[in-house]
C-alpha positions, 0 to 999 in steps of 0.5 A, a space after each residue: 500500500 506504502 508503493 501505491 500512495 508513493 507511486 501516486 505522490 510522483 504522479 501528481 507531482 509530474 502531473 502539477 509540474 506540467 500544468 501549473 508552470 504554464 500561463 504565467 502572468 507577468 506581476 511586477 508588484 502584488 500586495 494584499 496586506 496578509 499581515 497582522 491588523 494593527 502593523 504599520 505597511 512600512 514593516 511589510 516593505 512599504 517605506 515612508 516618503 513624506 509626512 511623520 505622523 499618523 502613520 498607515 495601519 493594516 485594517 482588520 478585514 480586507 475587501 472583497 470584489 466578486 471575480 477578481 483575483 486579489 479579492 478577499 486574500 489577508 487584511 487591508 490598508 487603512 488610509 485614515 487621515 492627513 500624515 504619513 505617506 507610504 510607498 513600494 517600489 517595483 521594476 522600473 519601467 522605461 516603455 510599454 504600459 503599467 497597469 495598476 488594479 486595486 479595491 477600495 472602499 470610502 468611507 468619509 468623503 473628501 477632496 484629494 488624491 489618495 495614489 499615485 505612481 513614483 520613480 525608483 528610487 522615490 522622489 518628488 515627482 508624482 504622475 499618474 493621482 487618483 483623486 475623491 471628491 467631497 461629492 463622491 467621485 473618482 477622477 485622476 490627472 497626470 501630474 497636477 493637483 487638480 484631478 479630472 473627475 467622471 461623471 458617475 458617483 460612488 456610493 461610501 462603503 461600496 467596494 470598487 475596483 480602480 484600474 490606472 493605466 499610464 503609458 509611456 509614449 516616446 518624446 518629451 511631456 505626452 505620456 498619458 493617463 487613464 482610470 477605469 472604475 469598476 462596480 461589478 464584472 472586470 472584463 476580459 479585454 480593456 474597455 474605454 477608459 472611465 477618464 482619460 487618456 489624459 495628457 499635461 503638456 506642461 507636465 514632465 515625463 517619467 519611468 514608473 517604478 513605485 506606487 504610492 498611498 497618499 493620505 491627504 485629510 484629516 476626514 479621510 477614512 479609506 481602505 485600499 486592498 488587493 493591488 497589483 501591478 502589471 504590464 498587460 491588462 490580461 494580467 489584471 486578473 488572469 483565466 485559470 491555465 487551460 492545459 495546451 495539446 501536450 499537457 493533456 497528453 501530459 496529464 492522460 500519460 498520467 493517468 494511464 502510469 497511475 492505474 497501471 502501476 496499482 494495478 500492477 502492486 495490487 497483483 503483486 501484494 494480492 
């Protein structure tokens, strides 16, 4: 019986080998908060950049967004007042796209922006700002503290699921920006932006390698969870693998060694 389970064990290992290594998403950074309620995020590899006070907590619970793949995994952070700002950083990108998806939910209404992009190391330059209003909408800008807001409200203790796009374009001051906003299904296949693409001639370039959390008032009181940052849209909540030809082969191969091989020990101890 000892061989039986043993010869299973290889099987399914080989069989695990094959399937799983497949289909690979491509995360540059992904943070769900899976630490203790009550830690500071900068003793889970966030680092403060600005601001001494009122530091960024790990709030018991984290959020939940049907169908997505960051949702309901470990605690979340609690953005709550006008104090210490945290950031962490990721692959600096120098072409293409970055895409960063989070949860978030809003408690108390105010006016600000709440994250942005920053360079690796951090620095002064922030693109890519997410900003509520006191009237309950989303909007974003490029790189100026006035943000462009969608026309849609969010109703306060709704979770939704922001998507922020920047690109990169070549040439000097035309990078863009767009947000996507979310209250119910995340499609397969990026849809029209929410707002944007936005761009500031006025507004200097850069090569995206942070994200920031940003706690701008004292009435604030947001949590933000499940954030991941790519640079495919597929990869914002990738399908389960589907096996190829050859993994299924793979597979039934498997299968086919598994019987024989009991079926072969069950002889031999019958």
């Amino acid at each position: 019986m000892k061989k039986c389970t043993r010869f299973a064990m290889i099987i399914t290992a080989v069989l695990s080998l094959g399937f799983f290594n497949t289909g690979v998403s491509q995360v540059l950074l992904s943070e769900n908060f899976d630490y203790p309620a009550g830690d500071l995020i900068t003793a889970h590899g966030w680092t403060a950049h600005s601001g001494t006070t009122d530091p960024i907590t790990v709030n018991a619970g984290g959020l939940v967004f049907p169908g997505y793949t960051a949702s309901g995994i470990g605690n979340a952070a609690l953005v709550d007042g006008l104090g210490e700002d945290d950031h962490k950083t990721f692959t600096v990108q120098t072409s293409g796209v970055v895409y960063t998806s989070f949860m978030i939910k809003v408690t108390t209404g105010y006016t600000g922006y709440f994250f942005h992009y920053g360079l690796n190391p951090m620095s002064t330059t922030f693109r890519g700002k997410v900003f509520i209003n006191a009237t309950n909408h989303f909007g974003i800008s490029v790189g100026s503290n006035t943000g462009t807001y969608s026309a849609a409200t969010f109703t306060p203790g709704t979770t939704y699921l922001l998507v922020v796009k920047y690109e990169i374009v070549a040439g000097a001051n035309n990078d863009k920006v767009s947000l996507f906003v979310f209250d119910s299904a995340i499609p397969g296949v990026e849809p029209a932006a929410t707002i944007g693409p936005l761009t500031e001639a006025a507004t200097t370039d850069m090569n995206p390698g942070s994200v920031a959390l940003r706690q701008t008032a004292g009435t604030l009181n947001t949590l933000v969870d499940g954030i991941r940052v790519v640079s495919n849209w597929s990869d914002i909540n990738p399908p389960a693998p589907i096996p190829t030809l050859s993994q299924w082969g793979l597979i039934i191969m498997g299968f086919v060694l598994l019987g024989a091989g009991s079926f072969y020990i069950l002889r031999r101890n019958g």
